[in-house]
Every structure is written in structure tokens, then in C-alpha cells.
GUTOR-937950 format. One record per residue (C-alpha): residue number from 1; residue in three letters; x, y, z. Coordinates in Angstrom, 2 decimals. Each point is the difference from the previous one (the first is absolute). Layout:
N
 num residu       X       Y       Z
 NUM    ALA       X       Y       Z
...
***
This chain:
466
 num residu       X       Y       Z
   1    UNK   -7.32  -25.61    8.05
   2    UNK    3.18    1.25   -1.03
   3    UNK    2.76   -2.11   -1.64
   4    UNK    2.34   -0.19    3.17
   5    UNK   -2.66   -0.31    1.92
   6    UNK   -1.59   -3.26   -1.49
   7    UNK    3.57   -1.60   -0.50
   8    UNK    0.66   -0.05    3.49
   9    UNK   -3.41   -1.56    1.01
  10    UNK   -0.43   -2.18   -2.67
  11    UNK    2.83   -2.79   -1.62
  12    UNK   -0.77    1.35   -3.62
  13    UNK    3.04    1.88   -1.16
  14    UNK   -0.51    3.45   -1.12
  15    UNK   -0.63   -0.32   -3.65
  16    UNK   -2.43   -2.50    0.76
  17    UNK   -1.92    2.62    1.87
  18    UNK    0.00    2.67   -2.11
  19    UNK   -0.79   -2.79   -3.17
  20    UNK   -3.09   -0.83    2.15
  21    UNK   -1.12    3.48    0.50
  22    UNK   -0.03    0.89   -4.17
  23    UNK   -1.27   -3.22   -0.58
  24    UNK   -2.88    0.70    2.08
  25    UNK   -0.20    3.41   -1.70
  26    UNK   -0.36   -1.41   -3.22
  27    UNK   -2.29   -3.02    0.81
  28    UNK   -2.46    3.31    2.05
  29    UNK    0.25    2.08   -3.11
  30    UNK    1.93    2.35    1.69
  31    UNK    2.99   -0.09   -2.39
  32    UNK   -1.82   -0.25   -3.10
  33    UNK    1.12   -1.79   -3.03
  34    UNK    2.46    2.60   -2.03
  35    UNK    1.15    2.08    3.33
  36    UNK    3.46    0.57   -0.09
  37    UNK    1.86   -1.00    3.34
  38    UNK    2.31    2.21    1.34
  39    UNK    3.73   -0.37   -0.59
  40    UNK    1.97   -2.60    2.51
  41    UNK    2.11    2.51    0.35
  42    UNK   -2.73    2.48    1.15
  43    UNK   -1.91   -2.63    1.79
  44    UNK    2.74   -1.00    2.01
  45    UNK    0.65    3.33    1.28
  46    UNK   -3.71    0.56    1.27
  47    UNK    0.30   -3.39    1.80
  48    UNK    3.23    0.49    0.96
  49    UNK    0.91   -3.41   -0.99
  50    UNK    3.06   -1.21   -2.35
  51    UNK   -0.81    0.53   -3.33
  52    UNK    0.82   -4.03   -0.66
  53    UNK   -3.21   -0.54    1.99
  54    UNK   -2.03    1.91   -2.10
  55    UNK    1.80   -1.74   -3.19
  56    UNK   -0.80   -3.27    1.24
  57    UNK   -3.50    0.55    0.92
  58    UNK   -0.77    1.26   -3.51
  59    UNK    2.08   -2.83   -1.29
  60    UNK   -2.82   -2.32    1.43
  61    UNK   -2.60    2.16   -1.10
  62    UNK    1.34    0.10   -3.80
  63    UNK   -0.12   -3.77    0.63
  64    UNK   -3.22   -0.54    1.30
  65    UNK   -0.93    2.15   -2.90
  66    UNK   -2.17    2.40    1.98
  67    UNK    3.04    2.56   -1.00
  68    UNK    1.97    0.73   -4.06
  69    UNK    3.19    1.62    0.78
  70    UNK    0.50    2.64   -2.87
  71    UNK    4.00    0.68    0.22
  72    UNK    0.72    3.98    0.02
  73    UNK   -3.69    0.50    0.12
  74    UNK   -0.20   -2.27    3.45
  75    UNK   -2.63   -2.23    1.14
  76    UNK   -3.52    0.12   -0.63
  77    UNK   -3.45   -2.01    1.29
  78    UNK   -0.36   -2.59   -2.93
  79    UNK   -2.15    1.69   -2.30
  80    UNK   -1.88   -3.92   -0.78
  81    UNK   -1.40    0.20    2.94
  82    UNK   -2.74    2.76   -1.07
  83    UNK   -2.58   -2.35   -0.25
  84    UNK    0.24   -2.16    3.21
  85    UNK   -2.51    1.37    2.59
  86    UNK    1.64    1.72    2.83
  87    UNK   -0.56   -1.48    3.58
  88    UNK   -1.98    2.94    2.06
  89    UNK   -1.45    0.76    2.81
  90    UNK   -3.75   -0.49   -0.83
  91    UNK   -0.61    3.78    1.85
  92    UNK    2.54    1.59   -1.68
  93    UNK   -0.56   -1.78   -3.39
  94    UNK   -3.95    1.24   -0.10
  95    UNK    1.06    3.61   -0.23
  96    UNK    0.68    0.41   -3.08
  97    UNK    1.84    3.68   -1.49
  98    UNK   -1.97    2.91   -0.56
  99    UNK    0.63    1.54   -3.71
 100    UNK    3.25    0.31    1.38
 101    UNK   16.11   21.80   15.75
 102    UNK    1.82    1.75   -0.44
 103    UNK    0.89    2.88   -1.84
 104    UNK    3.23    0.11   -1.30
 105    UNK    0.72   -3.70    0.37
 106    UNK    0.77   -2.36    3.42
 107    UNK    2.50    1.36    2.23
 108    UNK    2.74   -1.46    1.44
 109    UNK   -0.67   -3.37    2.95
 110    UNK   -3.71    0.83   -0.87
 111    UNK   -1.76   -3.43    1.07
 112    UNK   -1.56   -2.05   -2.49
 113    UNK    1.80    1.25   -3.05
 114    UNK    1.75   -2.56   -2.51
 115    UNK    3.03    0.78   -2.19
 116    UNK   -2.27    2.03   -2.75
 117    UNK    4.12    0.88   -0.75
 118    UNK   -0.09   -3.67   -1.39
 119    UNK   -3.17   -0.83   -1.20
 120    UNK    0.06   -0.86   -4.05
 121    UNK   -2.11    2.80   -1.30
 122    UNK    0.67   -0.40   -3.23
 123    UNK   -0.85   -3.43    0.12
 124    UNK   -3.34    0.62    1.36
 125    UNK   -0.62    2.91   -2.30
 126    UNK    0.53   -2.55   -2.83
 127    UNK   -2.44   -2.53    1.40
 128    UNK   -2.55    2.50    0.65
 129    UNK    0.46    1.87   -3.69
 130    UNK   -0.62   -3.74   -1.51
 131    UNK   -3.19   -0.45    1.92
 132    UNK   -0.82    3.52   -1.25
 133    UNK    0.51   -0.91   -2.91
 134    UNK   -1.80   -3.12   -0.50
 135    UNK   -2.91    1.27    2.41
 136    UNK   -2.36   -3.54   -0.15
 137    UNK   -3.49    0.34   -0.61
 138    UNK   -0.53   -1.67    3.60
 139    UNK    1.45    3.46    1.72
 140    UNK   -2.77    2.30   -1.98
 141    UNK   -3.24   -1.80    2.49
 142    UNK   -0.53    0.48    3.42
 143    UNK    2.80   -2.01    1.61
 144    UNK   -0.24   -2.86    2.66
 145    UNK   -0.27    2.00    3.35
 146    UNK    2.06   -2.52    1.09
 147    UNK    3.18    1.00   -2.08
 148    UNK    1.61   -1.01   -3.02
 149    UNK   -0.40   -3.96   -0.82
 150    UNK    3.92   -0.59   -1.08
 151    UNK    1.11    2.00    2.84
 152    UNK   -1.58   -2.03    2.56
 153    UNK    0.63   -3.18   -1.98
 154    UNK    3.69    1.02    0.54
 155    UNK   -0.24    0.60    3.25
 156    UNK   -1.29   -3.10    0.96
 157    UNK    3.14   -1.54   -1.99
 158    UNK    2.47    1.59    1.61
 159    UNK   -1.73   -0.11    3.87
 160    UNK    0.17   -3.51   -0.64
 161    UNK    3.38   -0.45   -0.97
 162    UNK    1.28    2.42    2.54
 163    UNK   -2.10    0.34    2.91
 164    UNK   -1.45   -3.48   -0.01
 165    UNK   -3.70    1.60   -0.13
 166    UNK   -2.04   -2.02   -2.23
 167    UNK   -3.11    1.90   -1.58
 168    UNK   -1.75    0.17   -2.75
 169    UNK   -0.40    3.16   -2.21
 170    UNK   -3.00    0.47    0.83
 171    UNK    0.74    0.34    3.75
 172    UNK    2.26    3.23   -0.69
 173    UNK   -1.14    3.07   -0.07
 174    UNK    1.55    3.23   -1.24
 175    UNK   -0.35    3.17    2.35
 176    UNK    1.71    3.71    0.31
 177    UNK    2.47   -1.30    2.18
 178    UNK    0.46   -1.35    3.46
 179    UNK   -2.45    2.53    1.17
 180    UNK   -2.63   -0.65   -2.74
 181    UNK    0.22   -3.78    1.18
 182    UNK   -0.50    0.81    3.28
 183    UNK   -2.53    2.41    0.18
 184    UNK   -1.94   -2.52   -2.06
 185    UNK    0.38   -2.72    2.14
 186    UNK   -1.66    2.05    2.99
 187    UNK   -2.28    1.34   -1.97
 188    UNK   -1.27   -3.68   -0.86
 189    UNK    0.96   -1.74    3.10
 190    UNK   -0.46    2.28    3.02
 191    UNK   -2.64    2.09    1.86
 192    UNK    0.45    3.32    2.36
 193    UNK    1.34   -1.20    2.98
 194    UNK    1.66   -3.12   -0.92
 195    UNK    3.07   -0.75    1.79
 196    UNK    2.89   -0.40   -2.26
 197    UNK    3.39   -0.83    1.10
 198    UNK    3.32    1.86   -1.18
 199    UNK    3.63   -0.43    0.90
 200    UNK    0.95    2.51    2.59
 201    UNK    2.42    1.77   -1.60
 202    UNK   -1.52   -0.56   -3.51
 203    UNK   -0.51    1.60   -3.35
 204    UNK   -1.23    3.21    0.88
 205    UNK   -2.48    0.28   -3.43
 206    UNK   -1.23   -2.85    1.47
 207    UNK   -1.56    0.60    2.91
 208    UNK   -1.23    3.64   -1.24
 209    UNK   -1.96   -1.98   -2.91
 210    UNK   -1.61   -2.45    2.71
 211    UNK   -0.49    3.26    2.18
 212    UNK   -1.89    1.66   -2.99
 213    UNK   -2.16   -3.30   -0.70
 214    UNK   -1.32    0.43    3.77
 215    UNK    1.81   -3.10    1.51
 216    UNK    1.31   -0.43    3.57
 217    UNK    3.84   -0.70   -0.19
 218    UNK    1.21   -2.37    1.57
 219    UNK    3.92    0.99    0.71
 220    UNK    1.99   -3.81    0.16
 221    UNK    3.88    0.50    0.91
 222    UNK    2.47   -1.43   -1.80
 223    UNK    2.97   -1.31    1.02
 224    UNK    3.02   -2.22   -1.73
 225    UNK   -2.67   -2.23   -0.92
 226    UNK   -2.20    2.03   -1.53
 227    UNK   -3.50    0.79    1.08
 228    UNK   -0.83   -1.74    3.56
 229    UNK   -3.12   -2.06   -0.93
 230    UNK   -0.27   -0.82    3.83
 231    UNK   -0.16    3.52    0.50
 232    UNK   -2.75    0.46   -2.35
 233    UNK   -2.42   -2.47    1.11
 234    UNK    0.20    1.42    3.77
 235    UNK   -1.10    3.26   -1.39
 236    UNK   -2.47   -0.55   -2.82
 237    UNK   -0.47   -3.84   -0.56
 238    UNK   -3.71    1.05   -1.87
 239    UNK    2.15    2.58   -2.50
 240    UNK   -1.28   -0.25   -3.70
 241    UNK    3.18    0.62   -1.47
 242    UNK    3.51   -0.22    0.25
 243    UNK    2.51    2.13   -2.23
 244    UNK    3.86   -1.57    0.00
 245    UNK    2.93    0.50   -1.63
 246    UNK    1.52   -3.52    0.49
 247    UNK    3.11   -0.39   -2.35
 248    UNK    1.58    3.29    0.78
 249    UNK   -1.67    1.96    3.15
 250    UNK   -0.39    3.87   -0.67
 251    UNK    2.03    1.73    1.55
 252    UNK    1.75   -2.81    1.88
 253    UNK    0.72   -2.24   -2.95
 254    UNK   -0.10   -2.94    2.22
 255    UNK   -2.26   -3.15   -1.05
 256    UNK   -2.93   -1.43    1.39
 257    UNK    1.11   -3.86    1.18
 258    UNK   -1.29   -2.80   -0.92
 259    UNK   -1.84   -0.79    3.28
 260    UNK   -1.20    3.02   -0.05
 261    UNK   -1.83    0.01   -3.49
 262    UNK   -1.16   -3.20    0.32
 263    UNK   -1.70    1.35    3.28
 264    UNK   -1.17    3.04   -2.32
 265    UNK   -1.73   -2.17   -2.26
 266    UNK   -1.43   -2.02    3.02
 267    UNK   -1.55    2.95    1.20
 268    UNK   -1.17    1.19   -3.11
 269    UNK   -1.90   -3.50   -0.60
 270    UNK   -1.53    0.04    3.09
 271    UNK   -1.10    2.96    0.31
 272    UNK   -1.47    0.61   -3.66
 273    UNK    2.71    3.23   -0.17
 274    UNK    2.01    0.65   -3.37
 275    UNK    3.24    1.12   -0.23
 276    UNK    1.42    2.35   -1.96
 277    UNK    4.04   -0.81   -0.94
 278    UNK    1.94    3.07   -1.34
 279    UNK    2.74   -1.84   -2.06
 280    UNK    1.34    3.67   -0.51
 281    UNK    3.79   -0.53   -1.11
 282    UNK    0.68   -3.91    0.76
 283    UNK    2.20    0.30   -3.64
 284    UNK    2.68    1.78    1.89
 285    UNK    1.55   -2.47    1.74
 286    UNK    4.03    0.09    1.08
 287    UNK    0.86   -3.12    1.81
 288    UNK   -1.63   -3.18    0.26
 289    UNK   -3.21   -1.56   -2.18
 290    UNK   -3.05    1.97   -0.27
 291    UNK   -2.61   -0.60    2.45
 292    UNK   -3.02   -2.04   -1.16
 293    UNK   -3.29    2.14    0.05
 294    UNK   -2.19   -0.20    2.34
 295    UNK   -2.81   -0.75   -2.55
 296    UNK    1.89   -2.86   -0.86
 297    UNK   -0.85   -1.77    3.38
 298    UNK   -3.39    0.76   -0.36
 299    UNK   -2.27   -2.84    0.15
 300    UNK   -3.19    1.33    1.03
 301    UNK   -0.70    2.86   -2.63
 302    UNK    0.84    2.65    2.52
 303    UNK    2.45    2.47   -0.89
 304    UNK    0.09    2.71   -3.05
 305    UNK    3.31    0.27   -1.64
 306    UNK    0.89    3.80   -0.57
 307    UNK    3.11    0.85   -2.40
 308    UNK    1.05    3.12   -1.49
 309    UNK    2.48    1.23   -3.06
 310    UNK    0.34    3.46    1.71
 311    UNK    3.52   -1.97    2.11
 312    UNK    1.22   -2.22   -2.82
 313    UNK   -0.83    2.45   -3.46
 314    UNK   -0.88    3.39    0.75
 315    UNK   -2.67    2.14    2.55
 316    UNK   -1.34    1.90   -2.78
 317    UNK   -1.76   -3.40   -1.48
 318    UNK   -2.14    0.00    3.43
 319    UNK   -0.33   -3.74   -1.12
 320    UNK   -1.20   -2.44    2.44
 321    UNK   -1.82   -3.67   -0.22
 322    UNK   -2.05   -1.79    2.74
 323    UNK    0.19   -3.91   -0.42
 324    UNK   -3.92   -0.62    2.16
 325    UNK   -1.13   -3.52    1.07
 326    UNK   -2.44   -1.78   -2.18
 327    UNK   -2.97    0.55    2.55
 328    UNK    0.81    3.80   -0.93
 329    UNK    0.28   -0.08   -3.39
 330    UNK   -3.74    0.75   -1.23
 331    UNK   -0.48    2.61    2.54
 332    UNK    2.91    2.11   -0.73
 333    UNK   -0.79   -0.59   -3.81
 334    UNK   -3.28    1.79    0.63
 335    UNK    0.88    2.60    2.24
 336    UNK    3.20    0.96   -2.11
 337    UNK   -2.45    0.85   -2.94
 338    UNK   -1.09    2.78    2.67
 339    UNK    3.33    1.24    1.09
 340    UNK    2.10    0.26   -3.03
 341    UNK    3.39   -0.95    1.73
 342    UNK    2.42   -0.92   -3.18
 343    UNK    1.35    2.20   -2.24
 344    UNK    0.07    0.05   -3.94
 345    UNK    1.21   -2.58   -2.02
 346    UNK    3.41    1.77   -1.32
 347    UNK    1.27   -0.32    3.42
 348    UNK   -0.74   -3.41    0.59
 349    UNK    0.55   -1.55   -3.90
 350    UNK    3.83    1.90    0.41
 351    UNK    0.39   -2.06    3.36
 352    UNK   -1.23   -2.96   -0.87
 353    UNK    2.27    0.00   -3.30
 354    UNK    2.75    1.01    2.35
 355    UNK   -0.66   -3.05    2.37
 356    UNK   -0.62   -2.51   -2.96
 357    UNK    3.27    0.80   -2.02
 358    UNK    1.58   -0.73    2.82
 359    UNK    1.41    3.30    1.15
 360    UNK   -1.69   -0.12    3.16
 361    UNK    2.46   -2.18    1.38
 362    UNK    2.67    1.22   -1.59
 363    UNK   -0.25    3.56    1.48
 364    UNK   -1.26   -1.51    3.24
 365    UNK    3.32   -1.97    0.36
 366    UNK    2.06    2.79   -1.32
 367    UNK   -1.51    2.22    2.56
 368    UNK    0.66   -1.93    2.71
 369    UNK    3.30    0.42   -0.80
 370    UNK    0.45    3.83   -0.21
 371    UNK   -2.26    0.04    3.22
 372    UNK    2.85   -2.46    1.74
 373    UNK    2.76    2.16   -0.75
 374    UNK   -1.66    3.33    1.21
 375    UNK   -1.31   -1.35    3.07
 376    UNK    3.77   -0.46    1.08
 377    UNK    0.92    3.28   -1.57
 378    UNK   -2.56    1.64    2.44
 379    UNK    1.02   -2.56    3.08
 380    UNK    3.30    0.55   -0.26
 381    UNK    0.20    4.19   -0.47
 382    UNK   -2.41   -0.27    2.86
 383    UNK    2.48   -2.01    2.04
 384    UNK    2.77    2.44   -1.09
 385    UNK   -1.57    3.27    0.67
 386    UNK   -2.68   -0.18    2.10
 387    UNK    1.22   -3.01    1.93
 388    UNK   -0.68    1.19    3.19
 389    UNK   -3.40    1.67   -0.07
 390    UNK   -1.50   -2.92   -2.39
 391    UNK   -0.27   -3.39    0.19
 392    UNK   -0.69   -2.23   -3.21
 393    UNK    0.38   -3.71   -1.09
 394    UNK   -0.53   -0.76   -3.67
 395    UNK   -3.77   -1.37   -0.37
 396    UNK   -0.26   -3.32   -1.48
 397    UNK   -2.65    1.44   -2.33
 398    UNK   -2.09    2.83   -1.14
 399    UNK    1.11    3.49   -0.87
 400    UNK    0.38    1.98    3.08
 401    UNK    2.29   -0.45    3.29
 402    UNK   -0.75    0.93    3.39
 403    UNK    2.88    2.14    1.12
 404    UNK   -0.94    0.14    4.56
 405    UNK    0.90    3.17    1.76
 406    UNK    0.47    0.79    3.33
 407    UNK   -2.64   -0.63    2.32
 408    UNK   -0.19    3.68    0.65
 409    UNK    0.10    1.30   -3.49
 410    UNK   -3.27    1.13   -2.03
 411    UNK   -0.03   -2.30   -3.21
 412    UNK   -3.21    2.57   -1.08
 413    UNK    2.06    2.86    0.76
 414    UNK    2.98   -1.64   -1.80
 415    UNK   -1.93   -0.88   -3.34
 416    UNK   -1.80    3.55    0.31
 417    UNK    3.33    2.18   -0.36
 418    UNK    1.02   -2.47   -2.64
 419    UNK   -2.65    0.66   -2.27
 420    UNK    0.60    3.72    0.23
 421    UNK    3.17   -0.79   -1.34
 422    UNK   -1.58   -2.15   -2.79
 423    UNK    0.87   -3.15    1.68
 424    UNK   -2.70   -2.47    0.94
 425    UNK    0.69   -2.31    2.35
 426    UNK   -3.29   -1.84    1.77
 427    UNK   -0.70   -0.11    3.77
 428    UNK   -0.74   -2.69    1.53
 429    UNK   -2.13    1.28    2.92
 430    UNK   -2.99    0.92   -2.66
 431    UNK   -0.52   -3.82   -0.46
 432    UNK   -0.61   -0.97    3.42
 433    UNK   -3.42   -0.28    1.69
 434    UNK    0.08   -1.35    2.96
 435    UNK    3.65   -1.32    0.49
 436    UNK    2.62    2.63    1.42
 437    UNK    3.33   -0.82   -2.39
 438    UNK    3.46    0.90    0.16
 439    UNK   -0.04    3.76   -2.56
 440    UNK    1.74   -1.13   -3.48
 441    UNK   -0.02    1.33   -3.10
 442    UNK   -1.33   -2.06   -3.11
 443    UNK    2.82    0.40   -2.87
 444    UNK   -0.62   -0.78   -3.57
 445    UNK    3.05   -1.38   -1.64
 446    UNK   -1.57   -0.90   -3.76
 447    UNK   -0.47    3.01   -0.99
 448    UNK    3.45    0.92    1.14
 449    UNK    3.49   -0.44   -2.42
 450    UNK    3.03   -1.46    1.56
 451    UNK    2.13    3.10   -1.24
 452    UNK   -2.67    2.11    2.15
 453    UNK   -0.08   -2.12    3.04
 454    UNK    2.46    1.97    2.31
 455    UNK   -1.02    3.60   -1.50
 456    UNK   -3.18   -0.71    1.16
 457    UNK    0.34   -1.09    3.31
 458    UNK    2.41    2.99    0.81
 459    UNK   -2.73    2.50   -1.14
 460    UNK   -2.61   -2.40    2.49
 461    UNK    2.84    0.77    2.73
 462    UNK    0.08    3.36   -0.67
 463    UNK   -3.05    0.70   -0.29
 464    UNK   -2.12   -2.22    2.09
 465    UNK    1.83    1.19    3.44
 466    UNK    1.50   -3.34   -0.29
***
């Protein structure tokens, strides 16, 4: 549950919640003794809470003593606590750790592209020349199929802090992306012929990969709620799987309601189904608090928790983590031996140095506000030049906006002329199944300076027969 969230349903004040959640990280041996804790400056950003709350939670932690504050160097787990014995799940605590597109660059509004503009290469080149450099003895065996053991250690840190998902290390598991998570949960967890259900319009990778595992889809509209449950269960109530994106719908970018994921889980419990959550880009939030996960409401061991750093760092990492349910722990161990799925340990030490000296957050947070300011660079040259053929809203997160054409126009025909002109605005028809949708065209703003914002929606006017 997210901090907003549990302040309005419960009397605890907000720093009280968010004490309770790290406490309970440290007491599961999720935060272990040592971590460093992000900034409250950083902290408060993701949670989009004042930065006094964070303050004063860590104020009771420093108390307590479950937390040394460190001045400049911020806030660490106290490092005495090594020796206590970390409260686990007994499932989770049994496993233990193995030995441990483009040519030419993105183009313009080209969908699922961060600001690579922005990203701190040289940074990263340093961290990555260190490991190098060092090279441990524990990188020259064959490695964990699994992935690297700090990197999923800090993962679980910060999906705890940040997405209220608590799991143990051992529960994560590092794969070649969102699609190398994916294709390894049908692999493991489906037969030919399985109904599966997708959001109709969804992720179009998606349903190709459940397509290509032999499943039946299962197209579920979605409307301002998200993905109509209801509608699901008069179609396929027996389906094996379901695949969401709850936090921030692709390509709507609306979120799935409460009622309705607590029906979702419902479902999922009573019909022995999993679910698979893609938490693709819930950092890149605008307005409001993040959304909780929907693993975090998971009581029954149902759903599989799939993130990626292709959104948040850069594609090229193909990067990606599945957080599985204790009950699937040992049998994705196994099979993972099979089908290799993480990639070398370079990769993985750099990001896991990157997350544990804290710069995760940092570039998260200053991300979100570069992304902020070009989002209303594109929404407003939109509204200036093209404010009769296209209409667009500012999204309250993700990376693209949904600019609606006429109902007669072609948005295929539209994105088709654009990337002759090395443009390349998404349509939104290719998404849809089932569901017959207003044509719009999908427009990537993070990818996309401020000082280029009207340029390039001229040349789309131009060029697009807009």
C-alpha cells in the first residue's frame, strides 16, 4: 500500500507508515544491516510525500536504533545488527544463493525511449571500470542462473521501500528483460492452449510472446478503471494466467482500481491462476503518490512481480527482474539452470553498485523531473500547432501521451509517413485486439528536449498529412 493510500485508511500519520514499512524491512532481512537508505530528499520524491515526513520517520528509526544516521554520507541500516537473525519467510529462507534498435540511435516520439540525452554515462562508465578492475574471484565460476546476489539483494531493498513489495532475495530473479521474464513464466507455468487474459488494447510484445508460447488470448477491455475483471470472468473464468499492467495501463496509462485488483487477486485464488504484473515505468510519476503494487496486496502467493531498467536506465542493459512467490521459487531455480535467462556479472555488479550508492534514486528523481518539463513542452506545441487535428492531456505518468485524432483519420497511416520522415510516432490501432478505439497516435516525450518540442511537431504536421 502506498503512503497516501494507508494514511487515509488508517489514523497513523504518514511517517508512522512509512517507519513501519522499513522497520519491517529490517526485522525480514530485507534491509540488511549496513544498507544505505536512500536520501530524504530522494525518498520523498518517489513517495511524493514532504520531505519532513521522511525526516521524521528516520528520526524514529535512528532512535529505535534499527537506523545510524551518517551526516553527508546519510543514513545507513545499523551495521550492529549483523548478527541478529533476520525474521523470514520459512519458504523463502530455505533457498539459500547459488555461488552467486536501432541503427543510428532512437528517433524522435519513438515509444519507449528514455532521455539517453541525460543519462550519467560517465558515471556508469566509472562504476563499471572499478568492477573491472577489481573483477572478484566470485565472477570467474559459473554464476547463479538466478542473477547476481547483491543485485537482487538491492532490489529487494529498494521494492520495499518504494513499492511496498516485501521479498526476500532469494525470491528475485534476474532475466533479459521484460520479455525474458515473461517468456519464462509461460514457459514454467502454462501449456498449449491455455487461456490467458490480456488487456484489450495492451502491450503489443505481449500478446505476440503468449501467441508464440501457444496460448489462447484472452482480449479483456480496459476502460478508466483499468482492466474489467467482470469482463474477464464472463469470458474465460478457467484462464491460467492473467498479464496486467496495473500502476500505469499501456497504452492508456490509466490504473487498475482498487475494487478491481482486489477482485483480480480473488480470482486468481480461486481459481489456482497466477498473475503476471508488468510494473514497467511506475518511477515516472507527475502528480499525485505512486500507486502501491499490485504484489503488495498479495496475500495468497499469486502474482509474479516483473520490473525492468530498460524505462528508468537505459534499453541497451535489456535488464529485467521477476520477484516469484515462494511456492515458485525451487521450480524456477531448477528450470533457470536450463534456460540461461541473466546476463554476465559486469552488467549486474555496475547496477547494483549504482542502486547501493544511492544513485538510483537520485537519477530516478532527477528524471522525473526532466520528463515533467518535456511532457508540457510536447502538450503544449501540440496544443499550439496541431490544435485542431490532435487532441492531448498531459499523462499523469509514464513516458508517452496519447495525442486522439479524428475519428476518420488513419493513426497507422499517420505514424507510417512519419517514419519516412524519420519521425516515429506509435499507432494506437496495432494494440487493440478485440476493442474498436478511437485512432491516436502514441507520442514519446522523454526522449524529446524542450528546445525541440515545437520543431518537432511542425515536421509531424508536415509530414504526417496532419
Amino acid at each position: 500500500m502506498d503512503l497516501a493510500a494507508a494514511a487515509d485508511a488508517a489514523p497513523a500519520p504518514a511517517y508512522r507508515v512509512l517507519y513501519q514499512r522499513i522497520r519491517e524491512a529490517i526485522l525480514a532481512g530485507q534491509l540488511s544491516a549496513g544498507s544505505r537508505l536512500p536520501s530524504t530528499r530522494a525518498l520523498a520524491s518517489t513517495l511524493s510525500v514532504a520531505r519532513g515526513t521522511v525526516e521524521a520517520a528516520y528520526e524514529l528509526l535512528v532512535a529505535e536504533g534499527f537506523v545510524v544516521g551518517r551526516g553527508a554520507a546519510g543514513s545507513v541500516v545499523n551495521p550492529q545488527l549483523a548478527g541478529t537473525r533476520p525474521v523470514r519467510r520459512d519458504t523463502a529462507a530455505s533457498v539459500a544463493p547459488s555461488a552467486g534498435r536501432q541503427a543510428g540511435g532512437p528517433l524522435p516520439l519513438q515509444n519507449g525511449t528514455p532521455a539517453l540525452d541525460a543519462f550519467p554515462r560517465k558515471l556508469w562508465a566509472r562504476l563499471s571500470a572499478r568492477q573491472a578492475r577489481n573483477f572478484p574471484s566470485a565472477a570467474l565460476p559459473y554464476q547463479d542462473p538466478a542473477g547476481w546476489w547483491p543485485l537482487r539483494a538491492a532490489l529487494a531493498n529498494y521494492l520495499a521501500i518504494a513499492r511496498g513489495v516485501q521479498c526476500a532475495p532469494e525470491q528475485i530473479m534476474i532475466t533479459a528483460g521484460y520479455q525474458g521474464a515473461l517468456a519464462l513464466a509461460a514457459k514454467l507455468l502454462l501449456q498449449p492452449g491455455d487461456e490467458v487474459w490480456h488487456e484489450d488494447p495492451g502491450y503489443f510484445f505481449t500478446r505476440d510472446a503468449l501467441l508464440l508460447a501457444r496460448t489462447t488470448i484472452v482480449p479483456v477491455p480496459v476502460d478508466a478503471q483499468g482492466m474489467d475483471v467482470a469482463a474477464g470472468l464472463r469470458r474465460a473464468p478457467a484462464a491460467r494466467m492473467a498479464v496486467v499492467t496495473p500502476s500505469h495501463q499501456a497504452p492508456l496509462g490509466v490504473a487498475l482500481s482498487l475494487p478491481r485488483r482486489l477482485a483480480l487477486l480473488q480470482w486468481a485464488a480461486e481459481h489456482g491462476a497466477w498473475i503476471v504484473e508488468d510494473d514497467y515505468d511506475s518511477e515516472l510519476r507527475y502528480s499525485g503518490a505512486p500507486l502501491p503494487a499490485l504484489k503488495s496486496l498479495d496475500q495468497q502467493g499469486r502474482v509474479l512481480y516483473a520490473g525492468s531498467f530498460s524505462k528508468v536506465l537505459f534499453p541497451g542493459l535489456r535488464l529485467g527482474y521477476l520477484v516469484l512467490p515462494d511456492a515458485l521459487i525451487e521450480r524456477f531455480t531448477t528450470a533457470s539452470t536450463l534456460w540461461w535467462s541473466a546476463h554476465g556479472w559486469l552488467e549486474q555488479a555496475t547496477v547494483a553498485d549504482f542502486m547501493e550508492q544511492g544513485h538510483f534514486s537520485r537519477h530516478v528523481r532527477q528524471m522525473r523531473q526532466l520528463y515533467a518539463a518535456r511532457r508540457m513542452a510536447l502538450v503544449e506545441a501540440l496544443q499550439h500547432h496541431l490544435g485542431g487535428y490532435i487532441d492531448a492531456v498531459p499523462p499523469a505518468g509514464g513516458m508517452h501521451l496519447l495525442g486522439w485524432l479524428r475519428p476518420d483519420a488513419s493513426d497507422e497511416a499517420c505514424a507510417r509517413d512519419a517514419r519516412n520522415h524519420r519521425l516515429a510516432p506509435a499507432a494506437l490501432t496495432p494494440w487493440c485486439t478485440e476493442v474498436r478505439m478511437r485512432p491516436a497516435l502514441l507520442l514519446n516525450f522523454t526522449n524529446l528536449p524542450v528546445e525541440h518540442a515545437a520543431q518537432t511537431v511542425r515536421r509531424l504536421a508536415r509530414v504526417a498529412g496532419l
